[in-house]
C-alpha positions in Angstrom: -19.6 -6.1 -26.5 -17.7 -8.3 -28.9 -17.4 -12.1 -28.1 -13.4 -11.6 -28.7 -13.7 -8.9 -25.4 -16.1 -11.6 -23.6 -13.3 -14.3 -23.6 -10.5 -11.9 -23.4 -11.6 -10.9 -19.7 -11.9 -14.8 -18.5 -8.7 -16.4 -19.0 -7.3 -12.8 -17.1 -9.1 -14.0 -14.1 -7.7 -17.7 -14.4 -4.4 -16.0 -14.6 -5.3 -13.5 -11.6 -6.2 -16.7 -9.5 -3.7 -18.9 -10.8 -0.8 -16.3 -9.6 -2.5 -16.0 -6.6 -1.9 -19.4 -6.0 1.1 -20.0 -6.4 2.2 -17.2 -4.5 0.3 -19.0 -1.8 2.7 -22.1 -2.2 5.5 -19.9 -1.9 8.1 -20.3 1.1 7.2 -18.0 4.3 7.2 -14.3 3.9 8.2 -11.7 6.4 6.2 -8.8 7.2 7.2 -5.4 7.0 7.8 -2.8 9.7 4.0 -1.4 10.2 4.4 0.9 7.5 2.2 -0.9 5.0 -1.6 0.6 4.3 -5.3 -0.9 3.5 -6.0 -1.3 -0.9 -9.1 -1.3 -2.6 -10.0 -0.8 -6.1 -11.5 2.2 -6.8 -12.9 2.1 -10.0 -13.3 6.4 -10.4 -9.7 5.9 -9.4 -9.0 3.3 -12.1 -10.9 4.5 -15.1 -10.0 7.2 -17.6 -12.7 10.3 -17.9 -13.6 11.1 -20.7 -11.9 14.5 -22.8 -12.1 17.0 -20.7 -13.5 15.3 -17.7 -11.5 15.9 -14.2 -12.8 13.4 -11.8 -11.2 13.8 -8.1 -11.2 11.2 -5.1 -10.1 12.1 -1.2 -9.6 9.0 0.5 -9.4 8.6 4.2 -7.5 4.8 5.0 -7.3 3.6 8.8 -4.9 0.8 8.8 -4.2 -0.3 12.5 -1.3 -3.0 13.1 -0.6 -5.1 15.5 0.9 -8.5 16.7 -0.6 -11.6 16.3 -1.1 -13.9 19.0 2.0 -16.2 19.9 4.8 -13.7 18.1 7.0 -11.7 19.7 7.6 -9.0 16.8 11.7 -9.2 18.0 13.1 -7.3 15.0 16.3 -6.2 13.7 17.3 -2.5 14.3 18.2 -0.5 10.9 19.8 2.0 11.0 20.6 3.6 8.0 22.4 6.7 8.5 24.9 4.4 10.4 24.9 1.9 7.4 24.0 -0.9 10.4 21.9 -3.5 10.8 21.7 -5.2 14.3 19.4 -8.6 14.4 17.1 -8.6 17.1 17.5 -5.6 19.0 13.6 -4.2 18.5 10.5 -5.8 19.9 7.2 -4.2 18.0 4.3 -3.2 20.0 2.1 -1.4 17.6 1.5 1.1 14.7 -1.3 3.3 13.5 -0.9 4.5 9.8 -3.4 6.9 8.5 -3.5 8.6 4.9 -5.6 10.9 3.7 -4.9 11.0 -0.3 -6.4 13.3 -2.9 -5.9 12.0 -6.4 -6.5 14.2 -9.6 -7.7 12.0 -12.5 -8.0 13.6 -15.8 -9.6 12.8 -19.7 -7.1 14.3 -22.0 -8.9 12.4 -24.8 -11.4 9.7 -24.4 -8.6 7.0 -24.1 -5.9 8.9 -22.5 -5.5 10.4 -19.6 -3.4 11.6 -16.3 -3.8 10.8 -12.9 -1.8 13.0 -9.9 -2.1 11.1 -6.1 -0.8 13.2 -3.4 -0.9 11.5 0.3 -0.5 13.0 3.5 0.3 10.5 6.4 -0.2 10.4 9.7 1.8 7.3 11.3 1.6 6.5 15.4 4.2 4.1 16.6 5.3 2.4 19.8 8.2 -0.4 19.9 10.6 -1.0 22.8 14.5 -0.2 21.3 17.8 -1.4 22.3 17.6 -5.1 23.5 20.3 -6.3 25.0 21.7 -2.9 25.6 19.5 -0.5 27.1 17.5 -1.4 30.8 19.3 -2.5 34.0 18.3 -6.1 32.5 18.7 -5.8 28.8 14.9 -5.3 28.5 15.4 -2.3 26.5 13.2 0.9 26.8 10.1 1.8 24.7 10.6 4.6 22.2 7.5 5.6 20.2 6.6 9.0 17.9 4.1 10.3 15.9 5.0 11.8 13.1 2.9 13.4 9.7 3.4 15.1 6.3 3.4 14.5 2.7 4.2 11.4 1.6 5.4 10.4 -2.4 3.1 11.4 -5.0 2.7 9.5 -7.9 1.9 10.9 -12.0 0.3 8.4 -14.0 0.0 7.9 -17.7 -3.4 5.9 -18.3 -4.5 4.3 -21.8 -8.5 2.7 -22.8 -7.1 0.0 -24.8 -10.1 -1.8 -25.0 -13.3 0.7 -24.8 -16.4 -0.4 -25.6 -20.1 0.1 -24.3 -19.7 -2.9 -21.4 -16.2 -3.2 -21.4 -12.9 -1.4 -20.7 -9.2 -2.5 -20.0 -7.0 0.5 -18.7 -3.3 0.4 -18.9 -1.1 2.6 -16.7 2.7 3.4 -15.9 3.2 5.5 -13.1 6.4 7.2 -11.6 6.1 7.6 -7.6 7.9 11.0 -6.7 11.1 11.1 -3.5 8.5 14.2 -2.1 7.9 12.8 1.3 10.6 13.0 4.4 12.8 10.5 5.2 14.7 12.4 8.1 11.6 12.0 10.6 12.9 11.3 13.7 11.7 9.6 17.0 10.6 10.6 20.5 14.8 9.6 21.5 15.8 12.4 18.7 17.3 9.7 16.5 16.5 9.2 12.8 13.5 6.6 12.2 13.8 3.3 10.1 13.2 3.7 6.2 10.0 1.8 6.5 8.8 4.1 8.9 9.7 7.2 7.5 6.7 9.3 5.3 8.6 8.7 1.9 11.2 6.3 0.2 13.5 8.5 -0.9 14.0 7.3 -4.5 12.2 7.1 -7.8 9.7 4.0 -8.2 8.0 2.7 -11.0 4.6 1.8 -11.0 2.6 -0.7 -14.3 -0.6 -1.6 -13.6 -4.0 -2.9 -15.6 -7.3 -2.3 -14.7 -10.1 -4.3 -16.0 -14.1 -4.5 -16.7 -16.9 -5.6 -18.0 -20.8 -5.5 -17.6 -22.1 -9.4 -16.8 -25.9 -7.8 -16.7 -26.0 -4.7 -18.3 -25.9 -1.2 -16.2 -26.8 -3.9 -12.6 -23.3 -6.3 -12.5 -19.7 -5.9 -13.3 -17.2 -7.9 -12.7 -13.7 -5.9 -12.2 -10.1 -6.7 -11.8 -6.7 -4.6 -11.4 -3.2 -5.7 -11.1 -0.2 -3.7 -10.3 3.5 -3.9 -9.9 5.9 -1.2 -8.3 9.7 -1.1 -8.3 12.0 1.3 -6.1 15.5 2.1 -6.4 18.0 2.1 -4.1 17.7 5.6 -2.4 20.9 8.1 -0.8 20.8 6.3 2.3 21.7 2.8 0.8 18.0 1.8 1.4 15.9 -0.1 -1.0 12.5 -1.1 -0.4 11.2 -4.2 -2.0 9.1 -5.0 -5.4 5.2 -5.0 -4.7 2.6 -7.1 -6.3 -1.0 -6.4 -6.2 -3.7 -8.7 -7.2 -7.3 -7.9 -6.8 -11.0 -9.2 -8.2 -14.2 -7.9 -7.5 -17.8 -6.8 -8.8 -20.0 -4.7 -8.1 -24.0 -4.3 -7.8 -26.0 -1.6 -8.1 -29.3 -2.1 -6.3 -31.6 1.1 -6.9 -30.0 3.9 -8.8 -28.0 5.7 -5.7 -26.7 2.4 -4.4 -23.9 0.3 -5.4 -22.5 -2.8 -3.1 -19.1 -4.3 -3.8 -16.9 -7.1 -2.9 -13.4 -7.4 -4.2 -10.3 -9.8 -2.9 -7.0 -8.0 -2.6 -4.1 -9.8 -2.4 -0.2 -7.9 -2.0 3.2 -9.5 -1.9 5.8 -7.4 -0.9 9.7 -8.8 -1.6 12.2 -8.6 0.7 13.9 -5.0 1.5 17.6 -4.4 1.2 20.2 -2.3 2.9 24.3 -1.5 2.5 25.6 -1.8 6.0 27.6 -3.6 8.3 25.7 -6.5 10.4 25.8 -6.6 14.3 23.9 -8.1 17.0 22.1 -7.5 20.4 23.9 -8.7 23.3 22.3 -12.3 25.1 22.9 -13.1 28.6 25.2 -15.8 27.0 27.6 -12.8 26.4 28.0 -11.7 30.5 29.8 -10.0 32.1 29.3 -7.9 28.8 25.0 -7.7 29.6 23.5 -5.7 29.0 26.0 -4.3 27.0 26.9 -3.2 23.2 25.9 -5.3 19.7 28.2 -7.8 19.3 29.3 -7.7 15.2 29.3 -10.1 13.2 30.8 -8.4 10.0 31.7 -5.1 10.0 32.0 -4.8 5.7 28.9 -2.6 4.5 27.3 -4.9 1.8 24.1 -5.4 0.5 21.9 -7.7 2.7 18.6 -8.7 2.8 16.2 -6.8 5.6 14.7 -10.0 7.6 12.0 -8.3 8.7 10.8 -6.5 5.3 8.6 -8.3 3.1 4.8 -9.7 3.4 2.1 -11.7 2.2 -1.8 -10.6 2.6 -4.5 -11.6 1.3 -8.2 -10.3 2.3 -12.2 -9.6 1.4 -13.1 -6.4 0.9 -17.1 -5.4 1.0 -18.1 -2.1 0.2 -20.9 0.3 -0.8 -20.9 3.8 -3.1 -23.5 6.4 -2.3 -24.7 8.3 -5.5 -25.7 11.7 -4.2 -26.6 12.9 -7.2 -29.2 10.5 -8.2 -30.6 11.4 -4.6 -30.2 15.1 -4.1 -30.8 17.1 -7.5 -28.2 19.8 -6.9 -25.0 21.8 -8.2 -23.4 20.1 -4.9 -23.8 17.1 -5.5 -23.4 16.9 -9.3 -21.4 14.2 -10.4 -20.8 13.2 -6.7 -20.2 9.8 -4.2 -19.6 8.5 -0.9 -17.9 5.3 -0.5 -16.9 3.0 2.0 -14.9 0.1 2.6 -13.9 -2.4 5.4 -11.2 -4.3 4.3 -11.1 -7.7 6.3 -7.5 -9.8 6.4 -8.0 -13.5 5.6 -4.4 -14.6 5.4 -1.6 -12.6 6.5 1.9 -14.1 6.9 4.2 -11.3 9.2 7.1 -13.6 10.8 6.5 -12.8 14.0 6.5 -8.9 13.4 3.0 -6.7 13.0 0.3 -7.4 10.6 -2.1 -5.4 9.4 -5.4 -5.9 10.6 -8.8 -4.9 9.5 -8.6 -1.6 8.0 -11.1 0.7 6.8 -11.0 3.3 3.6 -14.0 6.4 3.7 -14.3 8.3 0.2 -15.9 11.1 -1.6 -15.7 11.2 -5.8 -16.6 14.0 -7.7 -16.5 15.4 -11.2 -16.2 18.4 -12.8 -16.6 19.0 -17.1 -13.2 21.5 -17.4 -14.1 21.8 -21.3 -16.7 20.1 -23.5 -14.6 18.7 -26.8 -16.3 19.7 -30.4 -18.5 16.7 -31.8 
């Protein structure tokens, strides 16, 4: 590799650490409503094959959350087919997201390629609805569902602007598709949150950079990927926040079939945003009219800020890749890995609502030659 590649990939990691930084100065975040799931850096995932390669990953992702100790996780109620918000009318008990993702990546040339990820997701949740107004007591009453399908795929347009024998440094824009539901409903037959629904119901852009390079040729690389995603406003007048992920890591390969990995991911998710009106639950301040209906506060339908949307995470993630291939000589396993991941939370900032806790990713890569290109 050229010494103008070997100093190109350190000042990206000063940068990488010095935004993660000051994100970490920032003022308090708020966490989202338990629709968020586990990241890691995949590097099949990452790279681009080469012409004529197709390279395919199904990921399994467990990400349980849940309350930390000495919050409440007393939310705000949205309700966006009623273009309402009503401040503190929820109280969070716990979700359950699982997504099981298959992701097409493909070498139109040795520099370019496409990349197709299709999730399905299966989401458990349990919160108790209608403080202040349901309950002979205002205590509410718990409402929970389960509910799967297909979430939003993505297509992304990926670019080798840097390849050399030890190096790489992958460019990507992405477009996340409106293809997963956002009419779910709950076990009271009423129409779920926008966080909790299986898709966002607008476009989003995705840019990203991946990054690496070979410290100790074909036994240590280091890695690094950073993304950003935008959505718009979707038919319901709900708009999710801008999300920035930050992540370094490097792997080891130990004998030929076994690779260990440790990465840092870190996300920031902005504040959502709705158009509605703005109520809120009734206290026992407000007798004889408790338990009783919200009490508004402005009934113009405006854009305002979700208080509960929004999060900062930051965690270690160690890992290990299985190379079948190098220990089964097969046509099966050809071109094939295991991988696993446990992805560990060492700061997480959720306001009082659920955060994610550890979280666990399984995988199988495997690659097929479509075409060989002429030499």
């Amino acid at each position: 590799m050229s010494g103008r590649a070997v100093h190109g990939a350190i000042p990206l990691l000063v940068i990488l650490i010095g935004v993660l930084g000051l994100h970490f100065t920032a003022s308090r975040a708020q966490a989202a409503c338990g629709s968020v799931t586990c990241f890691v850096v995949i590097g099949s995932q990452q790279q681009v094959p080469q012409a004529g390669l197709l390279t395919t990953n199904t990921i399994y992702n467990y990400t349980p959350m849940r309350l930390l100790s000495g919050t409440s996780g007393v939310i705000p109620a949205i309700l966006q087919d009623q273009h309402l918000m009503i401040l503190d009318h929820h109280q969070e008990i716990r979700t359950i997201n699982n997504t099981l993702t298959f992701d097409l990546n493909y070498g139109l040339t040795d520099r370019l390629g496409v990349q197709v990820t299709i999730p399905y997701v299966w989401r458990v949740h349990r919160h108790i609805d209608g403080l202040g107004e349901d309950g002979p007591n205002g205590e509410g009453e718990e409402t929970n569902f389960i509910t799967n399908g297909i979430g939003d795929m993505t297509i992304t347009t990926k670019y080798n602007v840097l390849p050399t024998l030890r190096s790489m440094v992958v460019m990507g824009f992405g477009v996340q598709l409106p293809t997963g539901s956002t009419q779910r409903t709950d076990s009271a037959g009423e129409v779920t949150e926008s966080p909790l629904q299986l898709g966002r119901g607008q476009v989003g852009l995705i840019g990203s950079m991946y990054q690496t390079y070979e410290l100790i040729a074909h036994r240590v690389n280091q890695f690094s990927f950073v993304s950003y995603r935008h959505n718009f406003r979707n038919n319901d007048g709900y708009q999710f926040g801008d999300e920035y992920n930050l992540n370094i890591g490097a792997n080891l390969v130990t004998v030929p079939w076994l690779v260990l990995t440790g990465q840092f991911n870190y996300r920031y998710l902005v504040h959502d945003n709705i158009s509605a009106s703005l109520s809120r639950s009734a206290t026992p301040a407000d007798a004889p009219d408790f338990p009783g209906e919200p009490i508004v506060i402005d009934p113009t339908i405006t854009d305002r800020q979700v208080p509960n949307s929004g999060s900062t995470y930051f965690a270690f993630s160690p890992g290990l890749q299985v190379s079948l291939d190098a220990l089964f000589d097969s046509p099966l396993t050809k071109m094939t890995s295991l991988y696993f991941y446990s992805q560990i939370p060492i700061a997480r900032d959720s306001n009082g609502n659920l955060a994610q806790g550890t979280s666990f990713v399984f995988g199988i890569t495997k690659s097929f030659q479509v075409y060989k290109p002429e030499s």
